[in-house]
Structure formats: structure tokens, C-alpha cells
PyMOL CGO cylinders between C-alpha atoms (Angstrom):
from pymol import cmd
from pymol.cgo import CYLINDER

trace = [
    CYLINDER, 158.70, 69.42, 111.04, 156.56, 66.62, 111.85, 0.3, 1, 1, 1, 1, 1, 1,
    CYLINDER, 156.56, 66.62, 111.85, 153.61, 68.72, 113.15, 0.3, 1, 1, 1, 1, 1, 1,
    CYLINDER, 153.61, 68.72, 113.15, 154.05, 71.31, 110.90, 0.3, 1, 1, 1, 1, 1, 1,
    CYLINDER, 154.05, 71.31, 110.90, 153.50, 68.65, 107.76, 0.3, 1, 1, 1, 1, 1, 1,
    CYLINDER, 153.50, 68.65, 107.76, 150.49, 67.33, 109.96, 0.3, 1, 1, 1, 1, 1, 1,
    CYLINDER, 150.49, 67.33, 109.96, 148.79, 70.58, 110.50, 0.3, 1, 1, 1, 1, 1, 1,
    CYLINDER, 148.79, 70.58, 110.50, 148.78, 71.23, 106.60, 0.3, 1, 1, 1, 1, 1, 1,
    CYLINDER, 148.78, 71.23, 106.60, 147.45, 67.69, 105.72, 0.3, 1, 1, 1, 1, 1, 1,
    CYLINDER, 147.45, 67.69, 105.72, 144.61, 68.58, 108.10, 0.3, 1, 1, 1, 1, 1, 1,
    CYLINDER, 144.61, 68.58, 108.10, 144.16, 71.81, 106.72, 0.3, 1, 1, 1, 1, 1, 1,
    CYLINDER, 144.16, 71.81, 106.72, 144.11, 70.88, 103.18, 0.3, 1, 1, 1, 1, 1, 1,
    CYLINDER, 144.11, 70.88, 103.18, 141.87, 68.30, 103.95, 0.3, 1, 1, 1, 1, 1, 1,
    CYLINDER, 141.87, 68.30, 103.95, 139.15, 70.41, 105.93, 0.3, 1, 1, 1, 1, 1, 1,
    CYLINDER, 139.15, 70.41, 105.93, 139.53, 72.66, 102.52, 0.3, 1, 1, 1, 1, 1, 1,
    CYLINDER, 139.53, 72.66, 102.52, 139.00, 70.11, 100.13, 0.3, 1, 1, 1, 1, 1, 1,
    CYLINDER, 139.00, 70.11, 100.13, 135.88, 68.35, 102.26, 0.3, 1, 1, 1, 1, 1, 1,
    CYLINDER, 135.88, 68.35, 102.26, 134.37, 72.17, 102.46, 0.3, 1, 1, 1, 1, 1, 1,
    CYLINDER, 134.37, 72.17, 102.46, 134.98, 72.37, 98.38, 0.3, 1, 1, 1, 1, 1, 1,
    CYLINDER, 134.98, 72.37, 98.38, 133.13, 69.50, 97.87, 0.3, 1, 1, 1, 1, 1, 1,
    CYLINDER, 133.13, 69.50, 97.87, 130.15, 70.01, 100.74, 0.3, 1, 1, 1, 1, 1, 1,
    CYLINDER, 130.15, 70.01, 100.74, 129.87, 73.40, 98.95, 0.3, 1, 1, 1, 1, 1, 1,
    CYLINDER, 129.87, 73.40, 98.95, 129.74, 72.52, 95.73, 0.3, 1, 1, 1, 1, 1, 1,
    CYLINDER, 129.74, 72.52, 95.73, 127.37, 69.46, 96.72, 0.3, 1, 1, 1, 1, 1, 1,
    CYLINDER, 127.37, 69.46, 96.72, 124.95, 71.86, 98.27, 0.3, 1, 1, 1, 1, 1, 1,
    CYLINDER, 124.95, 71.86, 98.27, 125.28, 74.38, 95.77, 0.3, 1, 1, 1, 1, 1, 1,
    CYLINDER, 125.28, 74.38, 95.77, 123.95, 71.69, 92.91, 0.3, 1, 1, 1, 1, 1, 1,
    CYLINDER, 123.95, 71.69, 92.91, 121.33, 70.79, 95.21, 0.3, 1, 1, 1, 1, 1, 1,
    CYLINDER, 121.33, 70.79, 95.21, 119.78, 74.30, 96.06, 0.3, 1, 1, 1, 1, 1, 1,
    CYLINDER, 119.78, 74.30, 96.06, 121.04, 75.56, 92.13, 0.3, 1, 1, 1, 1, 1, 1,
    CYLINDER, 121.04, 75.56, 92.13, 117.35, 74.53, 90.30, 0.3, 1, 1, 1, 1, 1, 1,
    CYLINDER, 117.35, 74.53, 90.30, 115.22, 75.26, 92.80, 0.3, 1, 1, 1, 1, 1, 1,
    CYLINDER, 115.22, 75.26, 92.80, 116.36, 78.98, 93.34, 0.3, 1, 1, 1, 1, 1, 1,
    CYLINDER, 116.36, 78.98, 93.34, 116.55, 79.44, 89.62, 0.3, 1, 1, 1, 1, 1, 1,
    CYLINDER, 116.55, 79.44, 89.62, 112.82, 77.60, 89.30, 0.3, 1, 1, 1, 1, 1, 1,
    CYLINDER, 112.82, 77.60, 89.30, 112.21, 80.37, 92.17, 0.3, 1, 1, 1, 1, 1, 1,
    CYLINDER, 112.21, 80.37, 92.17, 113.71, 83.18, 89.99, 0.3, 1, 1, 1, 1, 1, 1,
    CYLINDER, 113.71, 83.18, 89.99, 111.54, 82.54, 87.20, 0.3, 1, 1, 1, 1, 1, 1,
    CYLINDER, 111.54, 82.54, 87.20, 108.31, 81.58, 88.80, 0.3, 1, 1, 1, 1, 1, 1,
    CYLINDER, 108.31, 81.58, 88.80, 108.90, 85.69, 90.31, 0.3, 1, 1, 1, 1, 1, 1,
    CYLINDER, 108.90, 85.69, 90.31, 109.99, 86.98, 87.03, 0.3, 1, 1, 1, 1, 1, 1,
    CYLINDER, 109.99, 86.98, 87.03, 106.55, 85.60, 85.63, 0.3, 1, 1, 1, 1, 1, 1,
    CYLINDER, 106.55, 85.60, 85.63, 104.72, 86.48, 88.37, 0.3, 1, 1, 1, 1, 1, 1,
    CYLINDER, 104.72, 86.48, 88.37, 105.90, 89.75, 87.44, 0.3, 1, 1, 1, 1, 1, 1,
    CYLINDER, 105.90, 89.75, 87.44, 105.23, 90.05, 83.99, 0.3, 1, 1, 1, 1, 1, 1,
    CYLINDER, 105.23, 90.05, 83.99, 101.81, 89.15, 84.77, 0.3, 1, 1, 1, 1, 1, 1,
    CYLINDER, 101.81, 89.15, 84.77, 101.38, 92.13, 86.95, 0.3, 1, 1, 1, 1, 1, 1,
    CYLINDER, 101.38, 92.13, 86.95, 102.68, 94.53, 84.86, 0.3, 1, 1, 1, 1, 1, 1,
    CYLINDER, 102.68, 94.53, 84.86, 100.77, 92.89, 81.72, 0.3, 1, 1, 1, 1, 1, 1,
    CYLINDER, 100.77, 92.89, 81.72, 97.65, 91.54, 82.59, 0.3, 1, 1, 1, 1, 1, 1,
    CYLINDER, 97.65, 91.54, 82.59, 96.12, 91.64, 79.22, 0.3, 1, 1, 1, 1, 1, 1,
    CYLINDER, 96.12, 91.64, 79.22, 98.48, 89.05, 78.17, 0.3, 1, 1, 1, 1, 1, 1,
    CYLINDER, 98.48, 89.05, 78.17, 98.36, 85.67, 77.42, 0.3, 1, 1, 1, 1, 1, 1,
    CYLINDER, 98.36, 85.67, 77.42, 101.74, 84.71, 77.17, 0.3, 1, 1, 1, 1, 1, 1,
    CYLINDER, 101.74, 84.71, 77.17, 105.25, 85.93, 76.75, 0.3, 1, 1, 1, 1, 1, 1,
    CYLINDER, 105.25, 85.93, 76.75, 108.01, 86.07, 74.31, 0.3, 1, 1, 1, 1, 1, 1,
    CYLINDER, 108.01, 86.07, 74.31, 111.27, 86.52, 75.44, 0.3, 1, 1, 1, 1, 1, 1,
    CYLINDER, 111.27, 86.52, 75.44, 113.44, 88.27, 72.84, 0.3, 1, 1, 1, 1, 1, 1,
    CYLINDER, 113.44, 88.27, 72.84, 116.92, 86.88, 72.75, 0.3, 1, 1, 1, 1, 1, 1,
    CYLINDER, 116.92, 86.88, 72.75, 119.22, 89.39, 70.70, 0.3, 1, 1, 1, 1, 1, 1,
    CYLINDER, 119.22, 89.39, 70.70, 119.55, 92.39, 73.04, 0.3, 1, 1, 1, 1, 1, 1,
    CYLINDER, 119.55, 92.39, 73.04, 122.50, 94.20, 71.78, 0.3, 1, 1, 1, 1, 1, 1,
    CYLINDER, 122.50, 94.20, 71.78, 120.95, 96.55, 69.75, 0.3, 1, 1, 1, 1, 1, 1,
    CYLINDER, 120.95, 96.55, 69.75, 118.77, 97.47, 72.17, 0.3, 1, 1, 1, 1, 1, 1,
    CYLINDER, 118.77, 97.47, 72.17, 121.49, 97.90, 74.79, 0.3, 1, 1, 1, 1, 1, 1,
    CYLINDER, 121.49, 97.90, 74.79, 123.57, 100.06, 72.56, 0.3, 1, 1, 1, 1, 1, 1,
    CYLINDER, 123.57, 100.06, 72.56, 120.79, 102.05, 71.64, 0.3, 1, 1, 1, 1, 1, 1,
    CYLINDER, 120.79, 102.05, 71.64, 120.02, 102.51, 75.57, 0.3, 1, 1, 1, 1, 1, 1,
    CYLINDER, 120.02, 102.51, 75.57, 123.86, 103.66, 75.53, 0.3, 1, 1, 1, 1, 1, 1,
    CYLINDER, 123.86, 103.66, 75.53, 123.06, 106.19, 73.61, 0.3, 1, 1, 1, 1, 1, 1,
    CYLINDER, 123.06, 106.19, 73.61, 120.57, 108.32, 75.80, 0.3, 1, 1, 1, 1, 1, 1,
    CYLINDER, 120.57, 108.32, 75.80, 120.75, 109.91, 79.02, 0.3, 1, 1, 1, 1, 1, 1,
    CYLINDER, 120.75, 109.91, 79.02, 119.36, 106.59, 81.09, 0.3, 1, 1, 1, 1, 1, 1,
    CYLINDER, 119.36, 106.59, 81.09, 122.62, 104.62, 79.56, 0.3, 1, 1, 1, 1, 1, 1,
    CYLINDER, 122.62, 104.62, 79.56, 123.30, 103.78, 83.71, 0.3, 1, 1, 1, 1, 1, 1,
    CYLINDER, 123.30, 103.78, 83.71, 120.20, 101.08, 83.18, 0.3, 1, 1, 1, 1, 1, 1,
    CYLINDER, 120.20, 101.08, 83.18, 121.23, 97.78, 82.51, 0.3, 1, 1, 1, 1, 1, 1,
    CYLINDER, 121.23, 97.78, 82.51, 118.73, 95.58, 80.00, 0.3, 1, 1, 1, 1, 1, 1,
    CYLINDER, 118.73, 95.58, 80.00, 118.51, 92.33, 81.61, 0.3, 1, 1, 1, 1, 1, 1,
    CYLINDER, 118.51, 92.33, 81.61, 115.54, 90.94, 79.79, 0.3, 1, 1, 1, 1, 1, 1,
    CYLINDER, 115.54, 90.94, 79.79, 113.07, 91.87, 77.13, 0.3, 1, 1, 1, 1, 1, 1,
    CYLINDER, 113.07, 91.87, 77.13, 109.87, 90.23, 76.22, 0.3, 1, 1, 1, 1, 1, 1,
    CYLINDER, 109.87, 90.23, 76.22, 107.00, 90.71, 73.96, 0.3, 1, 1, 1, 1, 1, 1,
    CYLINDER, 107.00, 90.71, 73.96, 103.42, 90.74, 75.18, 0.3, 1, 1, 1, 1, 1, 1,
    CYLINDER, 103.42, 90.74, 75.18, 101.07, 88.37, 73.22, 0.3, 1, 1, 1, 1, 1, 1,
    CYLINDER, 101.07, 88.37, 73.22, 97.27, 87.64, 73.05, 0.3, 1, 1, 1, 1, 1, 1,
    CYLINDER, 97.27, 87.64, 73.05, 95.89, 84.62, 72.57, 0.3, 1, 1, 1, 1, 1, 1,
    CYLINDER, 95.89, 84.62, 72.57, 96.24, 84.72, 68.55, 0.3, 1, 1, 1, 1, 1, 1,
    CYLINDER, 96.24, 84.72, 68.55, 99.82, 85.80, 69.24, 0.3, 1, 1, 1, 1, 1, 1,
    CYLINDER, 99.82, 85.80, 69.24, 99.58, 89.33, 68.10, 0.3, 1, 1, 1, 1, 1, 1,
    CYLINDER, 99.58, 89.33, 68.10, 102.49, 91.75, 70.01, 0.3, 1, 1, 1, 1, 1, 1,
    CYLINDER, 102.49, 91.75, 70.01, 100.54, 93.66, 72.52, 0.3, 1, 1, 1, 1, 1, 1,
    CYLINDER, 100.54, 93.66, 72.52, 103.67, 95.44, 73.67, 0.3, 1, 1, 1, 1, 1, 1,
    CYLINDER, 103.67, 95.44, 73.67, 106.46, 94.93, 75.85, 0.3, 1, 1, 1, 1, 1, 1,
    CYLINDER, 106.46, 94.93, 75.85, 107.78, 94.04, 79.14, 0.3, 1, 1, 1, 1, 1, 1,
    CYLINDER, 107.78, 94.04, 79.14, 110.99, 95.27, 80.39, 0.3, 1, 1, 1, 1, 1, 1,
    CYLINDER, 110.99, 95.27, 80.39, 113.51, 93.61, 82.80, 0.3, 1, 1, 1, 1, 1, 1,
    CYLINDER, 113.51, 93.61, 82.80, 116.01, 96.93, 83.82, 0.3, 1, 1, 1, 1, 1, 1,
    CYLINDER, 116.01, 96.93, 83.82, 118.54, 97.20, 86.74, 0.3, 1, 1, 1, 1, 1, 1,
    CYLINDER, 118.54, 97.20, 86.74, 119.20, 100.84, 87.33, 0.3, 1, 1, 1, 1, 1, 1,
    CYLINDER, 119.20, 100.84, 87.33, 122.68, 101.24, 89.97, 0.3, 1, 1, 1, 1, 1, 1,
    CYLINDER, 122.68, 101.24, 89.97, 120.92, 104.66, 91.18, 0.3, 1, 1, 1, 1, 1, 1,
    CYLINDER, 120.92, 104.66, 91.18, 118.90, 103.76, 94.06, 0.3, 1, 1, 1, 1, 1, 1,
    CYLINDER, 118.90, 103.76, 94.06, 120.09, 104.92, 97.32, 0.3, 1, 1, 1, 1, 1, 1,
    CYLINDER, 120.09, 104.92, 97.32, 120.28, 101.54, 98.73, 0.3, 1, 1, 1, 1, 1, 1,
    CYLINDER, 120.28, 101.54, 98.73, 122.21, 100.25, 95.74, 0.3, 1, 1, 1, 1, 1, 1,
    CYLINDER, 122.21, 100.25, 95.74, 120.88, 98.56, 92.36, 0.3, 1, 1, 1, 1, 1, 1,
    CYLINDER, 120.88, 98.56, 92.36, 117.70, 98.63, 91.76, 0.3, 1, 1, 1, 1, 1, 1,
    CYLINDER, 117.70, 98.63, 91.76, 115.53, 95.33, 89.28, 0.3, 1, 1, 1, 1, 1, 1,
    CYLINDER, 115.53, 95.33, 89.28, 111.94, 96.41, 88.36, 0.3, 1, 1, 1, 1, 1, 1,
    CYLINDER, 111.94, 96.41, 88.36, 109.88, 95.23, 85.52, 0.3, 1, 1, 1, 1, 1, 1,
    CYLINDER, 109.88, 95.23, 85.52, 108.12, 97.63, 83.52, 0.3, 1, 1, 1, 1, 1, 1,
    CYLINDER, 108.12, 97.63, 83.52, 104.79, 96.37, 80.88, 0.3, 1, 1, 1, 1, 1, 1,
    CYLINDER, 104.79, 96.37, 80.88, 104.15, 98.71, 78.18, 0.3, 1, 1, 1, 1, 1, 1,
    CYLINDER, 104.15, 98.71, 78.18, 101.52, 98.62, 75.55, 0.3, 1, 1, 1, 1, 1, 1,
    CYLINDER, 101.52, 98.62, 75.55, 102.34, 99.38, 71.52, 0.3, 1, 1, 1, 1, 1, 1,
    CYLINDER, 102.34, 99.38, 71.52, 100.84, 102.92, 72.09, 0.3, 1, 1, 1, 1, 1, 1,
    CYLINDER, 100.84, 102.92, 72.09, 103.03, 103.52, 75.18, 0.3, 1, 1, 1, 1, 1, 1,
    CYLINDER, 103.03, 103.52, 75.18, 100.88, 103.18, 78.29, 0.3, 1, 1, 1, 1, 1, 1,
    CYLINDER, 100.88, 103.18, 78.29, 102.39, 101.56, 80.82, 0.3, 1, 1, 1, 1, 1, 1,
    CYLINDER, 102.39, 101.56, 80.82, 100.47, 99.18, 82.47, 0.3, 1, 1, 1, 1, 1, 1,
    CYLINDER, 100.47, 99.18, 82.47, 102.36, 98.54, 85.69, 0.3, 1, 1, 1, 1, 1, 1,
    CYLINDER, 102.36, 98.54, 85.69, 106.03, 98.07, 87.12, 0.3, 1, 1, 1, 1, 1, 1,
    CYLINDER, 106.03, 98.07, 87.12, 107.05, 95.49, 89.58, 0.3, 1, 1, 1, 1, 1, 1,
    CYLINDER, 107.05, 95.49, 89.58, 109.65, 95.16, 91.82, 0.3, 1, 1, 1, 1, 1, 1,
    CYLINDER, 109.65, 95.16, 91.82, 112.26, 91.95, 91.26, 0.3, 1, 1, 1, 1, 1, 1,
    CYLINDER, 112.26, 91.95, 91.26, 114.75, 93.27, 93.95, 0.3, 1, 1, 1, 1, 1, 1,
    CYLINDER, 114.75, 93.27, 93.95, 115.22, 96.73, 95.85, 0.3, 1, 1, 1, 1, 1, 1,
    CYLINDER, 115.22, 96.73, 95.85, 117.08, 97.83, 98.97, 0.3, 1, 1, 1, 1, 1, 1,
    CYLINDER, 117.08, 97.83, 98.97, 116.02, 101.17, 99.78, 0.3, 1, 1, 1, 1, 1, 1,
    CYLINDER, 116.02, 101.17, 99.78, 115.73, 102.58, 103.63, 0.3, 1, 1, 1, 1, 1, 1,
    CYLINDER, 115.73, 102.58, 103.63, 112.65, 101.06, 105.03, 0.3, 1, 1, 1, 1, 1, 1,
    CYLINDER, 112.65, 101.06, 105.03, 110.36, 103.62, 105.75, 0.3, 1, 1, 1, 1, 1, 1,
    CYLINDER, 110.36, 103.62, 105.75, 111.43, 105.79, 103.23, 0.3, 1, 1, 1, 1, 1, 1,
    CYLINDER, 111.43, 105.79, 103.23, 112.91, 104.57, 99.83, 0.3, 1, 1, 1, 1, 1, 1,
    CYLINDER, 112.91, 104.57, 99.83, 111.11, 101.37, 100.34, 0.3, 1, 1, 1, 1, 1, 1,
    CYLINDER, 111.11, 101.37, 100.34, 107.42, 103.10, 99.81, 0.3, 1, 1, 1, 1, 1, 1,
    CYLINDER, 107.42, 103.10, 99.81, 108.31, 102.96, 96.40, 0.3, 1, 1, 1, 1, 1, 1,
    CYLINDER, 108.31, 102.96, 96.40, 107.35, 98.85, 96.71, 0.3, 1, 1, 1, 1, 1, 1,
    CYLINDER, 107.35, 98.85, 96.71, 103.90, 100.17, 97.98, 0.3, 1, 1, 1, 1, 1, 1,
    CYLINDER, 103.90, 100.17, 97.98, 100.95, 99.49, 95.61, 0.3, 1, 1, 1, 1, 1, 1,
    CYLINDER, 100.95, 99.49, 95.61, 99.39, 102.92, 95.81, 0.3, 1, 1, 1, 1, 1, 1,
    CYLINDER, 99.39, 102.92, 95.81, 103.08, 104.33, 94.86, 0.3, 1, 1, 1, 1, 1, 1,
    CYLINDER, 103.08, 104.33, 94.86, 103.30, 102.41, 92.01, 0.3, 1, 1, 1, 1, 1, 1,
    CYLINDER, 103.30, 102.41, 92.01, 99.52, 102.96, 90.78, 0.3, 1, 1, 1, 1, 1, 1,
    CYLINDER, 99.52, 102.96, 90.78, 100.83, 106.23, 89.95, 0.3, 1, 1, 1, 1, 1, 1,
    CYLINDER, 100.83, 106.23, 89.95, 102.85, 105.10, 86.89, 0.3, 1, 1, 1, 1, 1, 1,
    CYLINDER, 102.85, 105.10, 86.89, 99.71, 102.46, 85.66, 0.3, 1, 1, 1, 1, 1, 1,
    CYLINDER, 99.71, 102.46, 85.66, 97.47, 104.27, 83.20, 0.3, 1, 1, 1, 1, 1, 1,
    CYLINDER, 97.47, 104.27, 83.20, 100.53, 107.14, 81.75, 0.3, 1, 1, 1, 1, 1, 1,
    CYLINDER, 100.53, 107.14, 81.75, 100.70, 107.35, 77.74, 0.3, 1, 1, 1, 1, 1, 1,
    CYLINDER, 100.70, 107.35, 77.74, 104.06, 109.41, 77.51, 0.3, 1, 1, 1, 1, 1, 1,
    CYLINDER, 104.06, 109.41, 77.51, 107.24, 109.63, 76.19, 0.3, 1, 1, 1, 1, 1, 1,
    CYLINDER, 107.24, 109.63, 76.19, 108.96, 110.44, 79.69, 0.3, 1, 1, 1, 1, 1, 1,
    CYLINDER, 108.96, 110.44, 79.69, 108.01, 110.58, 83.16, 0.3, 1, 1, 1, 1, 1, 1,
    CYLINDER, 108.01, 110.58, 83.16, 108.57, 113.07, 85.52, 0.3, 1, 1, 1, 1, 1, 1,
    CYLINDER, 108.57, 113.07, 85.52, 108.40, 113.63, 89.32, 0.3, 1, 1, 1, 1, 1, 1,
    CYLINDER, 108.40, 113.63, 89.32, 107.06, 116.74, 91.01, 0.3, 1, 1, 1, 1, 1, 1,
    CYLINDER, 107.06, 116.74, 91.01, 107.37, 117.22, 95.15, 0.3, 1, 1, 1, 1, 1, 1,
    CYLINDER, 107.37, 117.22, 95.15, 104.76, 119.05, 95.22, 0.3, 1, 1, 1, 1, 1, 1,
    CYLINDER, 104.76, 119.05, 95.22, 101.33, 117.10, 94.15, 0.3, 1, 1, 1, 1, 1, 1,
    CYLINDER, 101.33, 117.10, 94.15, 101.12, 115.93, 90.25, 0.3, 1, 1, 1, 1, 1, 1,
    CYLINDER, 101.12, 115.93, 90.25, 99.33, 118.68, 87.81, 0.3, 1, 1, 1, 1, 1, 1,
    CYLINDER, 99.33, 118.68, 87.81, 100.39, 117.12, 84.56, 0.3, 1, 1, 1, 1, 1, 1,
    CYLINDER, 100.39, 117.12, 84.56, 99.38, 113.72, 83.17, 0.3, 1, 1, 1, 1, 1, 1,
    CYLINDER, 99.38, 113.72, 83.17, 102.85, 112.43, 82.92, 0.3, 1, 1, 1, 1, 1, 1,
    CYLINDER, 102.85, 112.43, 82.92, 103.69, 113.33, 86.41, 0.3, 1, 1, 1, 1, 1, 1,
    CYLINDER, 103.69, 113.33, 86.41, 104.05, 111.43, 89.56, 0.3, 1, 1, 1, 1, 1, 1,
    CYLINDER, 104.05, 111.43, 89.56, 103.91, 112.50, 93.34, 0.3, 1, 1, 1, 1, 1, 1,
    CYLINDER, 103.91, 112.50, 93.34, 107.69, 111.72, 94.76, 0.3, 1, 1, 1, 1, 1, 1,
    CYLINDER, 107.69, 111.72, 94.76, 108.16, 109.74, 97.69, 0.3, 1, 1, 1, 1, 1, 1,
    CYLINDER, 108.16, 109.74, 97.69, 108.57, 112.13, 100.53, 0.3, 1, 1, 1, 1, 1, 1,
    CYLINDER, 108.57, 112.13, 100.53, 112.06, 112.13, 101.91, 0.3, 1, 1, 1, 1, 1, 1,
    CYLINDER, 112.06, 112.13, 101.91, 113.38, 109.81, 98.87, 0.3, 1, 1, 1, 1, 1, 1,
    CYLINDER, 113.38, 109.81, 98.87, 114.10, 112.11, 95.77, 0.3, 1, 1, 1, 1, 1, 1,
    CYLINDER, 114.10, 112.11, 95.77, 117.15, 109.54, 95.36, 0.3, 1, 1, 1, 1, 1, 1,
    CYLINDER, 117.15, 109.54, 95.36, 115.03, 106.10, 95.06, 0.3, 1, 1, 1, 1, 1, 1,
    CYLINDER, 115.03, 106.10, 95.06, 111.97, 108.22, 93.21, 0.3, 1, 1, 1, 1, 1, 1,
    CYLINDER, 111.97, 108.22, 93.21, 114.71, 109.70, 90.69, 0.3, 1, 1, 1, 1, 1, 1,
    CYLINDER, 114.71, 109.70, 90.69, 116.06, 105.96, 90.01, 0.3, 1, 1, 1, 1, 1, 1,
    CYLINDER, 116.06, 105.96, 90.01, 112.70, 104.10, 89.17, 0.3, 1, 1, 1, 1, 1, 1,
    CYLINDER, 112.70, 104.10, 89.17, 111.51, 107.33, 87.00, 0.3, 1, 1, 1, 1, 1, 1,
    CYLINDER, 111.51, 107.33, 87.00, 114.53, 106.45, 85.52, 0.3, 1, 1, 1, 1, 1, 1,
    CYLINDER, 114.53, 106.45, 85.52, 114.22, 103.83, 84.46, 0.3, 1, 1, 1, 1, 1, 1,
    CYLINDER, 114.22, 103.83, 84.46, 110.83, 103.65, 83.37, 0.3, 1, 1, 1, 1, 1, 1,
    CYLINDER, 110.83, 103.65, 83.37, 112.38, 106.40, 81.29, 0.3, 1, 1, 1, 1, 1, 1,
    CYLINDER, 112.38, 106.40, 81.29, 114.32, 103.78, 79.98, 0.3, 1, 1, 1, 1, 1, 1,
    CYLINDER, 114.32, 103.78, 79.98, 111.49, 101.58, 79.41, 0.3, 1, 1, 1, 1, 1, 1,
    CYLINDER, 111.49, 101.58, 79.41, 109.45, 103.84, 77.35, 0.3, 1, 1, 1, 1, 1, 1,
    CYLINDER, 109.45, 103.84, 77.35, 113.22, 104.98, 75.31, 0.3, 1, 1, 1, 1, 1, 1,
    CYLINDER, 113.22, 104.98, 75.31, 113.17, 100.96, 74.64, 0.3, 1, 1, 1, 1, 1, 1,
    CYLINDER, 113.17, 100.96, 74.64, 109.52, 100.83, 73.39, 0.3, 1, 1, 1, 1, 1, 1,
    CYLINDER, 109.52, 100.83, 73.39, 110.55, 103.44, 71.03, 0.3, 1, 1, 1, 1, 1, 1,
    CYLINDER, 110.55, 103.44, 71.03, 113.32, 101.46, 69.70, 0.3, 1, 1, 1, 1, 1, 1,
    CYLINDER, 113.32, 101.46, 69.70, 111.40, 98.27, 69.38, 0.3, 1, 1, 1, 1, 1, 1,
    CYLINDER, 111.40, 98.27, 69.38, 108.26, 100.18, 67.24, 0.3, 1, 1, 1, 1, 1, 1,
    CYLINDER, 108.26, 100.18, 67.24, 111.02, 101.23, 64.82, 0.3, 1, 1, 1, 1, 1, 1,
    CYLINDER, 111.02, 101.23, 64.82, 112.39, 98.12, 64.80, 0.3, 1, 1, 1, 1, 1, 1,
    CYLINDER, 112.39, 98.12, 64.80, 109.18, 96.57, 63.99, 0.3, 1, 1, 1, 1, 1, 1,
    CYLINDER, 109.18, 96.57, 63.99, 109.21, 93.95, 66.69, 0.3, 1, 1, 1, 1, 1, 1,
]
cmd.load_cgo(trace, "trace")
């Protein structure tokens, strides 16, 4: 009885010094991955946006969201939304944060800039796990060129070489991963839709 009371001091007291080496290290890495987080997410707004001077995140997004709900890209999850401003503080457009759950690897995070007319100016990756080789050549700047440039209301993806401005070539062997980011660009340009009409 002895040994068996010993054996579960020991073991709750291995637990509890894990909990609190854990939780220790945990509050010591905490800001400096979020301060990593955001330096990326700026990065990436940047790269989508170039024109802009600064950025305005919009904080209520459940409008938006329940609009998104509404359409056929409501698998696309709204993570952030920001407007686009020049130096005087005039709305330039938007940039998206979106998670789309449709890649073949799994989710999906790209950002997407879009001017007031509805060019888009760029999309970024923030995270994708796609099969390297294949899925991933969607993270390859001459892939992504393809979107940079388009004034449309919705994308589309052709196998066999673009003939239409709103087109783009598909990555060969990754219908899957090229159907997911059209997507939600799709979603992206749905959003800057709802934002004109709402003015902001």
C-alpha cells in the first residue's frame, strides 16, 4: 500500500512540475510567436497591396461572415478584414484574411488585396500544406502572378491554357488545391462586393 501511495505522489508530482514548465515556457515563447504572426500578416498585406500606406483593420465582421454564408464559397472562413489606405487616408480597397478547409492537404490561409474597382492586386500565402511538388506550386510566384492584374467578379480555372481575362492556367496535377484558392479569391471579390454596398 506503501509503494502504491509512493508511486502516485511521484506521479502527481512529475505532472504538476510538467504543468508548470509548460505553462512557464508557453508565456515565454507566447509574444514572440504572436509578434512573429503579425510581422507575416503585414508582410503580407504589403504584398498583396503595395500601393498602400497603411492598414485598417475592420473589427465588426459578422455581417460580412453571414453574408459570405450566404453564397456558394460559405466553406471560407473570414479571419481578418482590412482597409487599404493612402497616405491622406482615403480607402483604396481591401485586403482579405480567408481560410478555405478545401485544399487537398487540409486548410488553406491566403491573403487576398483588392482595389475599390475590383482588381486584385496579389494573394499571399499565410499557411498551406499541399503535396510538394504538386499542390505546393500554387506558393510559386509565377502561379500566383496569374491572379495580379484580374478586374472580375469571379475567377475561373481552365486546364487547358487561359483564353479569357478572368481565367487562370491550373496547376497541373492539382485541380483540388487550384479549385480551393480560386475559391476563395471568389470569396474575396463576393466580400469586396459587400463592403462597396456597405460603403466602407
Amino acid at each position: 500500500m506503501n509503494k502504491i501511495l509512493k508511486n502516485t505522489l511521484i506521479l502527481t508530482a512529475i505532472t504538476v512540475v510538467s504543468g508548470l514548465l509548460l505553462g512557464f515556457v508557453y508565456e515565454l515563447t507566447k509574444e514572440p510567436i504572436a509578434l512573429q504572426e503579425e510581422l507575416a500578416k503585414t508582410e503580407a498585406y504589403a504584398e498583396v497591396f503595395p500601393e498602400a500606406d497603411s492598414f485598417r483593420e475592420l473589427e465588426d465582421l459578422e455581417g460580412a461572415a453571414v453574408y459570405l454564408a450566404s453564397t456558394e464559397y460559405s466553406m471560407v472562413e473570414i479571419n481578418e478584414v482590412a482597409e487599404a489606405c493612402d497616405a491622406s487616408g482615403n480607402v483604396l480597397g481591401h485586403v482579405f484574411n480567408l481560410t478555405t478547409p478545401e485544399g487537398y492537404g487540409g486548410d488553406i490561409q491566403l491573403t487576398v488585396g483588392i482595389q475599390n474597382d475590383k482588381t486584385i492586386l496579389g494573394i499571399s500565402f499565410l499557411s498551406i500544406s499541399e503535396t510538394a511538388g504538386l499542390g505546393m506550386n500554387a506558393n510559386t510566384e509565377e502561379w500566383k502572378a496569374q491572379f495580379r492584374g484580374i478586374q472580375a467578379d469571379e475567377i475561373t480555372y481552365t486546364k487547358t491554357g487561359k483564353s479569357a481575362d478572368n481565367e487562370i492556367d491550373a496547376i497541373s496535377s492539382a485541380t483540388i488545391t487550384t479549385g480551393a484558392v480560386t475559391g476563395a479569391v471568389n470569396a474575396a471579390l463576393d466580400l469586396a462586393d459587400y463592403y462597396a454596398e456597405q460603403g466602407v
